[in-house]
BALOBA-1460 file (C-alpha; in Angstrom, 3 decimals):
// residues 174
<rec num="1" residu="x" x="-45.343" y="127.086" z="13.324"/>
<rec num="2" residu="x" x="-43.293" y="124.750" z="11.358"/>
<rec num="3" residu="x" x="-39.579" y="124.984" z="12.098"/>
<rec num="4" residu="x" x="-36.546" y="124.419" z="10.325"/>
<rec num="5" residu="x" x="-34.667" y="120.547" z="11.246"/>
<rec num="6" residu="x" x="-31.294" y="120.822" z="12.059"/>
<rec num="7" residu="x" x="-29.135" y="118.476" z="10.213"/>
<rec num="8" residu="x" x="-26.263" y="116.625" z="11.243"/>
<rec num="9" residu="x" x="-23.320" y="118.505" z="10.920"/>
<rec num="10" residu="x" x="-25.184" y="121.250" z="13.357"/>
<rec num="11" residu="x" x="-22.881" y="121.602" z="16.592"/>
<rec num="12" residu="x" x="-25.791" y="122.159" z="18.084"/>
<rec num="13" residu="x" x="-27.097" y="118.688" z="17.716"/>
<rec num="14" residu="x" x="-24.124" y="117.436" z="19.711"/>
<rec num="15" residu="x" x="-25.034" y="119.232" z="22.998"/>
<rec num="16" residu="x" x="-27.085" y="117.911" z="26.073"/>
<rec num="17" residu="x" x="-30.109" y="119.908" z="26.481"/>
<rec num="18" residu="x" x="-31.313" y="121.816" z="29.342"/>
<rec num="19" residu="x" x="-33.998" y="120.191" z="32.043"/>
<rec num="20" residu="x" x="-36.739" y="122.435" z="31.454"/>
<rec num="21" residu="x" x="-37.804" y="123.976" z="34.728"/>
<rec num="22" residu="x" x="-41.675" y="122.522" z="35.998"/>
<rec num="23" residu="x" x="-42.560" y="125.905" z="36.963"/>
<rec num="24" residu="x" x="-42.545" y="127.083" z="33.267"/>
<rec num="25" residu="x" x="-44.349" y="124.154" z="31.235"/>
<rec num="26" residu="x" x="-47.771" y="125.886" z="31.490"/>
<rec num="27" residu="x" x="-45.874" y="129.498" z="30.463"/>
<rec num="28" residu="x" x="-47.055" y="130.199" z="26.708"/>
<rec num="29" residu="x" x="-43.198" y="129.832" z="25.733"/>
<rec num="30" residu="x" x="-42.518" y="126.133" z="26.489"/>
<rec num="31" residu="x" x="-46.241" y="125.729" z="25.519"/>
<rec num="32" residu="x" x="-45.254" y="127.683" z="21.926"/>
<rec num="33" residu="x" x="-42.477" y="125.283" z="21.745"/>
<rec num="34" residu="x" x="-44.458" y="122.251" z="22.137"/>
<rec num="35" residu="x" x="-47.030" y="123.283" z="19.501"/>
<rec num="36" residu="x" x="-43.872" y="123.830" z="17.525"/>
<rec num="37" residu="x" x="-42.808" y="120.863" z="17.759"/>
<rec num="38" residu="x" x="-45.883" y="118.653" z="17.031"/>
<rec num="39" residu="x" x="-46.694" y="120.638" z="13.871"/>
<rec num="40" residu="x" x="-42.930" y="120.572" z="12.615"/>
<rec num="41" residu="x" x="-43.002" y="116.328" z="13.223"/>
<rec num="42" residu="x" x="-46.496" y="115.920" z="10.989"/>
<rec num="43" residu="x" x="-45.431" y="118.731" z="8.583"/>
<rec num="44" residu="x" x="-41.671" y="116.324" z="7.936"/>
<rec num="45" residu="x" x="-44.066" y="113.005" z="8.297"/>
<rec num="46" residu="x" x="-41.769" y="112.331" z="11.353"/>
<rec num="47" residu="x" x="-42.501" y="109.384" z="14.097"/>
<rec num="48" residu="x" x="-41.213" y="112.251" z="16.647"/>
<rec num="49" residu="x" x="-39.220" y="115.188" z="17.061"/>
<rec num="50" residu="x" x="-36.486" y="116.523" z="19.740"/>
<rec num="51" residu="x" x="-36.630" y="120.176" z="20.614"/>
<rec num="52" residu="x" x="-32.509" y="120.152" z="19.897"/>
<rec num="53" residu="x" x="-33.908" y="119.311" z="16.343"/>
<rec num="54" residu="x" x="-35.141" y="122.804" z="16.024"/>
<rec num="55" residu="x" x="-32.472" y="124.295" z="17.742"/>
<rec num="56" residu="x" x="-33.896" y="124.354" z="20.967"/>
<rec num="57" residu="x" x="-31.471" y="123.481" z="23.848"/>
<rec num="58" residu="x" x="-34.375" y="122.299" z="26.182"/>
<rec num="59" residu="x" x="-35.643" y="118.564" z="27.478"/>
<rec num="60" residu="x" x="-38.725" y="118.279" z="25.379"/>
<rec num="61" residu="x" x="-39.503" y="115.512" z="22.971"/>
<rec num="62" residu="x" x="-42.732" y="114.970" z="20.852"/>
<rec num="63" residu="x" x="-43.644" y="111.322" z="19.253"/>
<rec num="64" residu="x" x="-46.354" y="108.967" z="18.247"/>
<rec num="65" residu="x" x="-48.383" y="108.457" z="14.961"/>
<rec num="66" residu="x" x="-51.643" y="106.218" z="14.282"/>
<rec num="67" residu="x" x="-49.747" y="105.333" z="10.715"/>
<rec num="68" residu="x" x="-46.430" y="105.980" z="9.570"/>
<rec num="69" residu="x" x="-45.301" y="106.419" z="5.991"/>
<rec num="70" residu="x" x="-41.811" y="106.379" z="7.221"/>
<rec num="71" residu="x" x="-42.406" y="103.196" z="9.243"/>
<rec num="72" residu="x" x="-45.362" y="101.296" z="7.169"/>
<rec num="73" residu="x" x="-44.513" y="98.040" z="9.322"/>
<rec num="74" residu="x" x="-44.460" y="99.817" z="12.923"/>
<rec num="75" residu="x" x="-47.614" y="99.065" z="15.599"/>
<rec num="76" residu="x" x="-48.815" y="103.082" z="16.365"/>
<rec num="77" residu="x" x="-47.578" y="104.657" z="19.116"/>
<rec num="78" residu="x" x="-49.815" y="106.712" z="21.516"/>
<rec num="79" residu="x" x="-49.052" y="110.568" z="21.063"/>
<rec num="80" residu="x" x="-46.841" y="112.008" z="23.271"/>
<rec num="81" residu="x" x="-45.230" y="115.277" z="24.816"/>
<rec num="82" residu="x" x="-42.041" y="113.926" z="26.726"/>
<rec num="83" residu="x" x="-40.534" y="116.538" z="29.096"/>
<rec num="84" residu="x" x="-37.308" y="116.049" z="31.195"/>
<rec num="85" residu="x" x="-37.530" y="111.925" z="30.488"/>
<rec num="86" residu="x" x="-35.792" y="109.495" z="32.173"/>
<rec num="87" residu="x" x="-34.955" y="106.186" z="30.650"/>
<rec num="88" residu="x" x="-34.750" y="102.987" z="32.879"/>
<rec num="89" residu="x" x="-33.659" y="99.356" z="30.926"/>
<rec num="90" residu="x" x="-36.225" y="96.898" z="31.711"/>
<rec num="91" residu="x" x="-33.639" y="93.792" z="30.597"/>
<rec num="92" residu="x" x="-30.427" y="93.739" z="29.382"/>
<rec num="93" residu="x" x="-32.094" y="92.565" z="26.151"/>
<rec num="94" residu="x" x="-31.148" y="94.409" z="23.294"/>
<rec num="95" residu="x" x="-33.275" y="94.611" z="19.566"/>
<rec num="96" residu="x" x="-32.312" y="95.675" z="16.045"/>
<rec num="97" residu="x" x="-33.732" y="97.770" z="14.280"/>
<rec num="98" residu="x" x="-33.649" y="100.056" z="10.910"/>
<rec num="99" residu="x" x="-34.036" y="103.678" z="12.052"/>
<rec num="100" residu="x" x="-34.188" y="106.882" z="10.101"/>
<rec num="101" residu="x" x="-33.959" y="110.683" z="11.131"/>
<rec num="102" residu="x" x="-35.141" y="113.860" z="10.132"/>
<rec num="103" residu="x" x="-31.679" y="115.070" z="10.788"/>
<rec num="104" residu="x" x="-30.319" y="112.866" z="8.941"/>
<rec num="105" residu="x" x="-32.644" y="112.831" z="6.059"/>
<rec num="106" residu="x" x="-31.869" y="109.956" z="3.184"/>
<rec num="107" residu="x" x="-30.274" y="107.504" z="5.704"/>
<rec num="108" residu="x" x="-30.938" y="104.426" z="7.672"/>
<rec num="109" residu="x" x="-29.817" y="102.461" z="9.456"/>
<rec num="110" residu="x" x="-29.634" y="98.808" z="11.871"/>
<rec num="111" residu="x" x="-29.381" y="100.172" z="15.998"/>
<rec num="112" residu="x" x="-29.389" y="98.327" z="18.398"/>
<rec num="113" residu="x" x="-31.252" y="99.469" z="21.264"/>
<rec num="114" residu="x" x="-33.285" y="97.628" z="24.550"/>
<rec num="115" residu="x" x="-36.542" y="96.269" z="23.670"/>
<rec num="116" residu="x" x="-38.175" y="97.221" z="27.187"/>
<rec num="117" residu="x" x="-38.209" y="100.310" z="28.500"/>
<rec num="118" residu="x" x="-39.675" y="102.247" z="31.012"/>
<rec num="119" residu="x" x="-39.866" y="106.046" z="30.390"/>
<rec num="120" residu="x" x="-40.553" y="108.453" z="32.927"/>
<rec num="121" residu="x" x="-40.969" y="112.371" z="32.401"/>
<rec num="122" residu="x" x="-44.071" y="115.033" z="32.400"/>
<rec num="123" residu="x" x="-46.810" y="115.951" z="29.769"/>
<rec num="124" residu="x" x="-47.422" y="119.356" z="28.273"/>
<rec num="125" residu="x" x="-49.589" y="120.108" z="31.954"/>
<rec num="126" residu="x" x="-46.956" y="119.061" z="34.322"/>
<rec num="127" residu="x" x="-48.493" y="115.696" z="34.886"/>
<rec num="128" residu="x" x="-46.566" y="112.753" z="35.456"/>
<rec num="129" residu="x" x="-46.000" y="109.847" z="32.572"/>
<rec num="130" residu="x" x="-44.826" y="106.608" z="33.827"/>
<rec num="131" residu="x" x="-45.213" y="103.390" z="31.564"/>
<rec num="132" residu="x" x="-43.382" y="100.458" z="30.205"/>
<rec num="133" residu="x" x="-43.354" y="100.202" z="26.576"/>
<rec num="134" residu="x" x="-41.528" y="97.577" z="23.766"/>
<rec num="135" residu="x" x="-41.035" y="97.071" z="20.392"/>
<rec num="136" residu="x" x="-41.323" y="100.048" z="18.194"/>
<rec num="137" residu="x" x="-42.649" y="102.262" z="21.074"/>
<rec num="138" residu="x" x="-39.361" y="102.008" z="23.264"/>
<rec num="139" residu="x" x="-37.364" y="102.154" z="20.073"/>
<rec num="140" residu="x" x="-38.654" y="105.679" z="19.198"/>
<rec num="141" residu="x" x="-38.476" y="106.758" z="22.816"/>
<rec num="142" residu="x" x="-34.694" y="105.643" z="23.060"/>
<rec num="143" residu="x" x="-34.293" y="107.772" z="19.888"/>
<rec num="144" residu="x" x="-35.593" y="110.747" z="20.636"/>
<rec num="145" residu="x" x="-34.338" y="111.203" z="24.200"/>
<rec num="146" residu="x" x="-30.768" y="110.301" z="22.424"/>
<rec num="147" residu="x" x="-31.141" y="114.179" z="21.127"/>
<rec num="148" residu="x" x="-31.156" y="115.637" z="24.337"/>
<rec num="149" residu="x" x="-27.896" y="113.736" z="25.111"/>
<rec num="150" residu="x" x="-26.000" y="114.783" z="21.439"/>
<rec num="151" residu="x" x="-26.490" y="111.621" z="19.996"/>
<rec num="152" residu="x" x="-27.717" y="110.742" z="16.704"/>
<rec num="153" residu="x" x="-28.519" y="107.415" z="15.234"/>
<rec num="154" residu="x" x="-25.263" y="106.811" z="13.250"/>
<rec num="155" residu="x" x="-23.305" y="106.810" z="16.759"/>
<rec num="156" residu="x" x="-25.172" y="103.425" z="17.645"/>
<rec num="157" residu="x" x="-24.820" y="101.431" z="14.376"/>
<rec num="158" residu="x" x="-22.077" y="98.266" z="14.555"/>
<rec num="159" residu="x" x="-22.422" y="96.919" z="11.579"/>
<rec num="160" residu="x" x="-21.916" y="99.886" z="8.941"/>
<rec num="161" residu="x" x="-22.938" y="97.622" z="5.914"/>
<rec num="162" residu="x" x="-26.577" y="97.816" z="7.312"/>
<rec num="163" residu="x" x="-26.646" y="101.753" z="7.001"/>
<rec num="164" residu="x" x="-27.301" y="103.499" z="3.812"/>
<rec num="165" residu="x" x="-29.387" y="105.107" z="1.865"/>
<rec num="166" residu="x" x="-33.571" y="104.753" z="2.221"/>
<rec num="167" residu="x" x="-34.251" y="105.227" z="-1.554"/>
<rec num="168" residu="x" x="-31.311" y="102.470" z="-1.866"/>
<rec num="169" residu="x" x="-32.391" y="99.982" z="1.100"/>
<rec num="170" residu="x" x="-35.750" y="100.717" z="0.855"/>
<rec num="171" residu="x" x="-37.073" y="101.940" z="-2.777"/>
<rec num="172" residu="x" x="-40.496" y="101.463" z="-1.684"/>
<rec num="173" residu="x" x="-40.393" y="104.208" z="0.874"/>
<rec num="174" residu="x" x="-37.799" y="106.565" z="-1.024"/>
């Protein structure tokens, strides 16, 4: 079912999400959830979704896209259900980057964020996911496990004359 995307302003974007407990991911709720999830991200043309998005205070994060509309210039990312992630730098190197949000629809904007990562969590079976990802990959990781801390991408921008609006910055995209 396609949800409804919180938008900033929503209190409920600001809180840290629940760890979803193992012994439930196969139950047909957090399964429900997931399937949620994906078809609310390719319904908004979305490179991923948080489940805080949708008003759902649990761990879960959906991403990847073969082409993205949103992101004409990005390499694709693998599809991928994200539960309970954890986040480890790979360098201290940082990368910038324009990013966008379906809660914050209309706006981008320059964040700085690492260019390696490695990203640890479990798949919609339980199953472990370990790998080491850069460039746009990491980038969309780092921003959709932000959501399950209460962060959205205007907290990270420095330089505020690098954030505005899409159909402004980029009229090619709208």
């Amino acid at each position: 079912m396609i949800r409804s995307i919180l938008k900033m302003g929503d209190p409920r974007l600001l809180k840290k999400a629940t760890t979803v407990d193992v012994t439930k991911i196969s139950t047909p709720e957090i399964q429900l959830i997931i399937q949620d999830l994906l078809e609310t991200m390719a319904a908004a043309n979305g490179a991923g979704l948080a489940a805080p998005q949708i008003g759902i205070d649990l761990q879960i994060v959906v991403f990847g896209f073969e082409k993205s509309s949103r992101y004409p210039n990005a390499e694709p990312v693998p599809q991928t259900i994200l539960i309970n992630p954890i986040i480890t730098p790979l360098s201290t190197e940082l990368e910038e980057g324009w990013e966008g949000c379906l809660s914050v629809p209309g706006l981008r904007g320059v964040v700085p964020r690492y260019q390696k990562i490695r990203y640890q969590g479990l798949d919609e079976k339980g199953q472990i996911i370990d790998r080491q990802v850069s460039g746009f990959h990491a980038r969309v990781v780092q921003h959709e496990c932000d959501h399950l801390f209460g962060y959205l991408f205007p907290m990270r921008v420095k330089d505020f004359t690098r954030f505005g609006f899409t159909e402004v910055l980029f009229p090619d995209l709208g």
